[in-house]
C-alpha positions in Angstrom: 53.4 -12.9 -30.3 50.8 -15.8 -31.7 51.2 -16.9 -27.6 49.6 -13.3 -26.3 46.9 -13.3 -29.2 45.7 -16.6 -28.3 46.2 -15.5 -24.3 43.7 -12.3 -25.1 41.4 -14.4 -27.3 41.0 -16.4 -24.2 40.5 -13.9 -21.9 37.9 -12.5 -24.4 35.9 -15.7 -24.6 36.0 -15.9 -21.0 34.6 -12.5 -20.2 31.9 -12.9 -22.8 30.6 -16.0 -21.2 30.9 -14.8 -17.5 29.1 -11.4 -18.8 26.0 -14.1 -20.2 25.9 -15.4 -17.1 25.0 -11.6 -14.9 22.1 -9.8 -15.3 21.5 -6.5 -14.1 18.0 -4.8 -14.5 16.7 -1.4 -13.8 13.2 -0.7 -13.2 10.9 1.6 -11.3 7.5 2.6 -10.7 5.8 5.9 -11.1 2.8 6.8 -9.2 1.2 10.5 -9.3 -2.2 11.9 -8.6 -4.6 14.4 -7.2 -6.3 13.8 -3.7 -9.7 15.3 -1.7 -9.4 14.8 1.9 -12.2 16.3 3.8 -10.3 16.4 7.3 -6.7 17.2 7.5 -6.4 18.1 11.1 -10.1 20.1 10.9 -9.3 21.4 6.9 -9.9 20.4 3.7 -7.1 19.4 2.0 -6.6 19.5 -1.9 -3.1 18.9 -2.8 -1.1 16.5 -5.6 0.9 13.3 -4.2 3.5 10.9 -5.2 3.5 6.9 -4.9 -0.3 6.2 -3.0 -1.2 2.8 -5.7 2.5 1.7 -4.8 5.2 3.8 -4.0 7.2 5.7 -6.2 10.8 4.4 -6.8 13.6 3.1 -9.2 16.3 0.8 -8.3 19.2 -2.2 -9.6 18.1 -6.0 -9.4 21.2 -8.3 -10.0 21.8 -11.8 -10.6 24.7 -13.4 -11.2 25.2 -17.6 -11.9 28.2 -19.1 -10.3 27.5 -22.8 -11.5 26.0 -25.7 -9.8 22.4 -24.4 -9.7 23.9 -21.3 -7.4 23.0 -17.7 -8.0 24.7 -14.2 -6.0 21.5 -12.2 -6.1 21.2 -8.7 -5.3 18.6 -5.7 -4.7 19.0 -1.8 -4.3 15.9 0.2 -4.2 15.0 3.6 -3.9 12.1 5.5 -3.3 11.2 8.9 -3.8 8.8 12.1 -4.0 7.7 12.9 -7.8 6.4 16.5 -6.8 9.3 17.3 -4.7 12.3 15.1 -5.9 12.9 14.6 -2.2 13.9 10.7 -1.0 11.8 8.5 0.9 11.8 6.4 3.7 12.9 9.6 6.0 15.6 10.3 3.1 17.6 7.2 2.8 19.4 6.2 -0.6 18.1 3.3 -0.6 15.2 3.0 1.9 12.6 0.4 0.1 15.4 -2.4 -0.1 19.3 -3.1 0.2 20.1 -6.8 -0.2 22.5 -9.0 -1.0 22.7 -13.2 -1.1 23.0 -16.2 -2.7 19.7 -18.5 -4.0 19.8 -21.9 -4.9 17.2 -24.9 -5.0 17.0 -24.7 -1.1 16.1 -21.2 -1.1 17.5 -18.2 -0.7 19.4 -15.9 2.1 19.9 -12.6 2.0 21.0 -10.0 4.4 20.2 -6.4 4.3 17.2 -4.0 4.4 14.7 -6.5 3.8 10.6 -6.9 4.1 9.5 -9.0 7.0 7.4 -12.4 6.9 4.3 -10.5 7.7 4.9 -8.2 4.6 5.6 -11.1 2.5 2.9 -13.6 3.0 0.3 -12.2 4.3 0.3 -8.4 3.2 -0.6 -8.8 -0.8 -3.9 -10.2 0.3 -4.9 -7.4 1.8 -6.7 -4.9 0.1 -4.3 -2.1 -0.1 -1.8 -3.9 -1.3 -4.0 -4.9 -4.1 -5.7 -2.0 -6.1 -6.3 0.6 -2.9 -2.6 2.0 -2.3 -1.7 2.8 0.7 -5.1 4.8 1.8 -6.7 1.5 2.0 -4.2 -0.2 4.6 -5.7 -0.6 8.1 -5.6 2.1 10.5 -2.3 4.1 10.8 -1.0 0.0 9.0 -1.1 -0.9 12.4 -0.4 -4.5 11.5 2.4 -3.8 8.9 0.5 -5.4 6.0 1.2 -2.2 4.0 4.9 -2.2 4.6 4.9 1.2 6.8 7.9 -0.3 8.2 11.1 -2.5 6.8 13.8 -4.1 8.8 17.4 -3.2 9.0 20.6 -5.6 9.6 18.7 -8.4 8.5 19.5 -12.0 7.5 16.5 -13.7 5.9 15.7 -16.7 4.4 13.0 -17.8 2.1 12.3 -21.6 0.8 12.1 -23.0 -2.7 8.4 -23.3 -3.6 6.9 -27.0 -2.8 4.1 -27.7 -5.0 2.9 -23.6 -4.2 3.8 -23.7 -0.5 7.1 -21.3 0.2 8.2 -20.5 3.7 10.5 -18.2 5.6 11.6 -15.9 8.3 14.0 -13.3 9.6 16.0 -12.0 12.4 17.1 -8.3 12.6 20.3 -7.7 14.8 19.6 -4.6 17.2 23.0 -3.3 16.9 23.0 -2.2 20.7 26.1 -2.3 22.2 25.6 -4.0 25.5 21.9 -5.3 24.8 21.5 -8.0 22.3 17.4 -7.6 22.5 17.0 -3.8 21.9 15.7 -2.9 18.4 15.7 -6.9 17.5 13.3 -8.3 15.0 12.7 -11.7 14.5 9.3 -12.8 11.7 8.1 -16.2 10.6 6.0 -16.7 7.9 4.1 -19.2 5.2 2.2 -19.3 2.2 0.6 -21.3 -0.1 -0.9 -20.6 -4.2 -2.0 -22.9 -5.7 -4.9 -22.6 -8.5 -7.5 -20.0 -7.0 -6.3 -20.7 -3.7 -3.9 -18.4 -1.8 -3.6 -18.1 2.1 -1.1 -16.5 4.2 0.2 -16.7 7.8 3.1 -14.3 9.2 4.4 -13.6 12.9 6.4 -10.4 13.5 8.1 -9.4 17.3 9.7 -5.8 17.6 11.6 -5.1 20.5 11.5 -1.5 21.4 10.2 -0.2 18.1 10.2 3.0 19.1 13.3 3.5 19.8 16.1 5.1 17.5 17.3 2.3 14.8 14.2 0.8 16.1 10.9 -0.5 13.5 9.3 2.8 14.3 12.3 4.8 13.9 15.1 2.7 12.5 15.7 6.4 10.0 17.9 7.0 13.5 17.2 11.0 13.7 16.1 11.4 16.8 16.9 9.0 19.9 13.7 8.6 22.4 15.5 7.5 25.0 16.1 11.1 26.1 14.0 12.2 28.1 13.9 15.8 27.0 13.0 14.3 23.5 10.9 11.6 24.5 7.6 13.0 23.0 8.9 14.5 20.3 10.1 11.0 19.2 7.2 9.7 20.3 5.1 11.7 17.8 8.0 11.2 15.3 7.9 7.3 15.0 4.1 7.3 14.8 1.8 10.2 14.4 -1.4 7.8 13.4 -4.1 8.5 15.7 -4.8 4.9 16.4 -2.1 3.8 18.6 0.3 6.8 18.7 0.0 6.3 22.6 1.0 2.8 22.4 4.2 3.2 20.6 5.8 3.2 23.8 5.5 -0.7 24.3 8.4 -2.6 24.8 7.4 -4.9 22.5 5.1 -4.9 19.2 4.0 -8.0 17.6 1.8 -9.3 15.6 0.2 -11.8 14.0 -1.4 -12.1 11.1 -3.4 -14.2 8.5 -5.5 -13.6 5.3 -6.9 -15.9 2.0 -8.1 -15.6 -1.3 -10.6 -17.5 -3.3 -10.5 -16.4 -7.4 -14.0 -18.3 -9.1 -14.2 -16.7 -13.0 -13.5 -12.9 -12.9 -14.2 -12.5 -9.6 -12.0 -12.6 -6.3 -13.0 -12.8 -2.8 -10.0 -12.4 -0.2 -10.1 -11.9 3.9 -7.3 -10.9 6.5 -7.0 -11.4 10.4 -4.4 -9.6 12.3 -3.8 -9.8 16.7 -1.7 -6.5 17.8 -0.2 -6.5 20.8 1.6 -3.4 22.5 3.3 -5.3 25.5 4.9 -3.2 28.7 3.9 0.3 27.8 6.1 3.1 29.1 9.4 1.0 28.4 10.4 2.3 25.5 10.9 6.1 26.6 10.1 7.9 29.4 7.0 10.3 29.2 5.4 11.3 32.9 1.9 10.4 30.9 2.4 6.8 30.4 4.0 5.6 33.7 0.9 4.9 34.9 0.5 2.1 32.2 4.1 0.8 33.0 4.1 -3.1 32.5 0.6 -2.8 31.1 -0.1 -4.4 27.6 -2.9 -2.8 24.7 -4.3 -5.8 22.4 -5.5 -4.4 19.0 -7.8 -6.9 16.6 -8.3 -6.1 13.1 -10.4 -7.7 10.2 -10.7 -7.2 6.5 -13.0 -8.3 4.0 -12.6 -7.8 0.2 -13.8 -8.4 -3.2 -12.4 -7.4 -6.8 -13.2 -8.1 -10.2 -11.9 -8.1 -13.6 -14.8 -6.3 -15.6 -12.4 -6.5 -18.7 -9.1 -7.2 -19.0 -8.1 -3.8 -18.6 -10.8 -2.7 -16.1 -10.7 -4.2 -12.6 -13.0 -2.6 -9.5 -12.6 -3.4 -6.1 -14.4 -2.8 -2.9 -13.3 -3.4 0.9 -14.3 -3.3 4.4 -12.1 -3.2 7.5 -12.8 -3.3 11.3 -10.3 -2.5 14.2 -11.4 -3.2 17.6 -9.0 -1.7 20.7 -8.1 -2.5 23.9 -9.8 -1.2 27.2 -7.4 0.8 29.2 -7.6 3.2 31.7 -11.1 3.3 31.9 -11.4 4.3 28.3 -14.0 2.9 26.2 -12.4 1.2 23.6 -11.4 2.6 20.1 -13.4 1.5 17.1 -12.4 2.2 13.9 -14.7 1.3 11.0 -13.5 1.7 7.6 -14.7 1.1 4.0 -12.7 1.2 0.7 -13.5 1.4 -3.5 -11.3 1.4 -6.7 -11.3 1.6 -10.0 -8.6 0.5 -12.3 -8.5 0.9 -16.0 -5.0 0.1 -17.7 -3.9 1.8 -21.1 -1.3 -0.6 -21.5 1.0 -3.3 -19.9 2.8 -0.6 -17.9 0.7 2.3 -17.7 -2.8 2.3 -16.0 -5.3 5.0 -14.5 -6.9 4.6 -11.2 -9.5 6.3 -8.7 -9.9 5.3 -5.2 -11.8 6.0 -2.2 -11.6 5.4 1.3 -14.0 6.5 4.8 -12.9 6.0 8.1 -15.3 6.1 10.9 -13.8 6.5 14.7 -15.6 5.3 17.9 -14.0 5.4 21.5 -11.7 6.1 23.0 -7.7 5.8 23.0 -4.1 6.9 24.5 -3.1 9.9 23.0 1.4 10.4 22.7 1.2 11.8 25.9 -0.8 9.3 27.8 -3.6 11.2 27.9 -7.2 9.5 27.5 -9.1 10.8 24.3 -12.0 10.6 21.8 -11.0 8.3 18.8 -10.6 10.3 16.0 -10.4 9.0 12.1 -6.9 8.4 10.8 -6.3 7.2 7.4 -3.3 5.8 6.9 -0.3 7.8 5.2 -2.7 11.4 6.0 -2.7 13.9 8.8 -5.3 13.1 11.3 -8.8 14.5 11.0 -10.1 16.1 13.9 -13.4 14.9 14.1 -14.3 10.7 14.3 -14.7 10.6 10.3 -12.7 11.1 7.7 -12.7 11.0 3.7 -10.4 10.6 1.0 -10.3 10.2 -2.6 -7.4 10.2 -5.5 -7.1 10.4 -9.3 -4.2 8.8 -10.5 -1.9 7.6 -12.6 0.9 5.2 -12.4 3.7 3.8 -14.9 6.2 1.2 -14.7 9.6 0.9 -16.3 
């Protein structure tokens, strides 16, 4: 009997100290407000929205120490609608992030639904990711800064930090039977922050993005290699304005690179990105763009920004962002000039209150879905087209973190 007390005791003892050793955290992020847009497809818009500062979401982050200096780490995140309850990320579970890995002091590798090396280093300098939400991003996030689009069935690794440099990259396994490149995605990436210096460089390649499981479309509904469906799925994967004709590429990639400088209260950042659209037409077949079969569209994009810390609970910001298009068919190329400001004023570590507001100005020409030439129009990101070559926006809002 005094043998199975001192057995349990044991067992006791060792439970308690491998239950010090996990964590598991719950946290989340709610983001609501009111928005103005002036053009939604030729109307005014007025209408309440969910997650624009940073999306709206709520999900497990899990650690667990297995001696030596090794960790098992893991990540399931969720986002969702506030208004309508509805899911996210074309209704997935967990559509922001699904990892899990093991860290130690020579980094860490995970493997999941992940963030690429674009997202990672270079993104947060930009100005959306900052204090402008999504609104802010580039045209239609045509570089990915803004995370419009996350990476399944993917191993990736990320260094230790050296004295404020960290590196990394990933490789997204297409999962086509029969074609080892199809839906592959493969980033590289590096940063460096040290004092009031931070820079950024990322490289990401897409193969056929467009296609179902693709980085257009990897929600899988709706296959564009059939041709009956081609553009509706064409039109499904991206509706921006901006390049919704070059979503047909056989392969997207870009590369990117951005850098702060913080003097005082004050910060002054810049981003770069080169978009390439290479061997339109491959992706799916619509009788509109085999004309531009083998052809390639080159997008260039720059950002400037500023922000400052007023108090510490009020920061401003303002922005400016230029994307230049590609001459194709003729066309004159697409313009898209685009200027950003916010206001953020924080009632406490976790709650804050925020206004922003964004104009787009369209010049040029582009592909529409269907191949068809067109007049630019203004496209913010994350809202319905305008029909005209402007556009404006503003928001009210209020976000909370848990």
């Amino acid at each position: 009997m005094k043998k199975s007390l001192l057995a349990l005791a044991a067992l006791g003892a060792f439970a308690g100290v491998a239950h010090a050793q996990s964590s598991v955290t719950l946290y989340g992020i709610i983001d609501e407000g009111f928005n103005v847009n002036t053009n939604s497809g030729g109307k005014h818009l007025y209408n309440l929205s969910s997650g624009v500062l940073q999306g709206s979401r709520f999900g497990l982050r899990g650690t667990e120490d297995l001696g030596g200096g090794l960790k098992a780490i893991f990540v399931l995140e969720n986002g969702f609608d506030v208004n309508s309850g509805k899911l996210g990320q074309g209704g997935l579970m967990f559509g922001r992030q699904a990892y899990v890995g093991l860290s130690s002091h020579f980094g860490t590798v995970t493997l999941g639904r992940q963030y690429d090396s674009v997202v990672d280093y270079v993104g947060p300098l930009e100005a959306g990711d900052q204090w402008g939400g999504y609104i802010a991003a580039h045209p239609g996030d045509i570089d990915n800064f803004n995370n419009a689009y996350r990476t399944n069935n993917t191993v990736k690794y990320t260094s230790a930090n050296y004295g404020g440099l960290t590196f990394g990259g990933t490789y997204s396994f297409g999962g086509v039977a029969g074609n080892v490149t199809s839906n592959q995605i493969w980033s590289l990436g590096a940063g460096y922050n040290n004092g009031p210096l931070v820079l950024g460089v990322g490289y990401l390649n897409a193969r056929t993005p467009a296609a179902s499981g693709g980085l257009f479309n990897n929600g899988g509904t709706i296959s564009p290699n059939t041709p009956a469906t081609a553009t509706a799925a064409a039109n499904f994967a991206v509706t921006t304005p901006s390049y919704a004709g070059f979503a047909s590429a056989n392969t997207y990639q870009v590369i990117g690179a951005g850098g702060a400088y913080t003097f005082g209260a004050a910060t002054i950042g810049a981003t770069y990105s080169n978009i390439r659209f290479g061997n339109l037409g491959a992706a799916y077949s619509t009788p509109g763009l085999n004309q531009y079969k083998g052809q390639s569209a080159t997008f260039n994009n720059a950002e400037l920004n500023f922000k400052y810390q007023l108090t510490p609970a009020l920061l401003i910001g303002a922005a400016y962002d230029y994307t230049r298009g590609v001459e194709i068919a003729g066309a004159t190329r697409a313009q898209y000039h685009q200027g950003a400001v916010g206001v953020d004023y924080f009632l406490s570590k976790r709650t804050d209150v925020y206004v922003t507001g964004v104009y787009q100005h369209a010049l040029g020409e582009t592909l529409s879905a269907t191949g068809a030439t067109v007049a630019a129009t203004a496209g913010i990101n994350g809202l319905t087209g305008s029909s005209s070559q402007n556009q404006f926006t503003a928001r009210i809002g209020i976000r909370h973190k848990f």
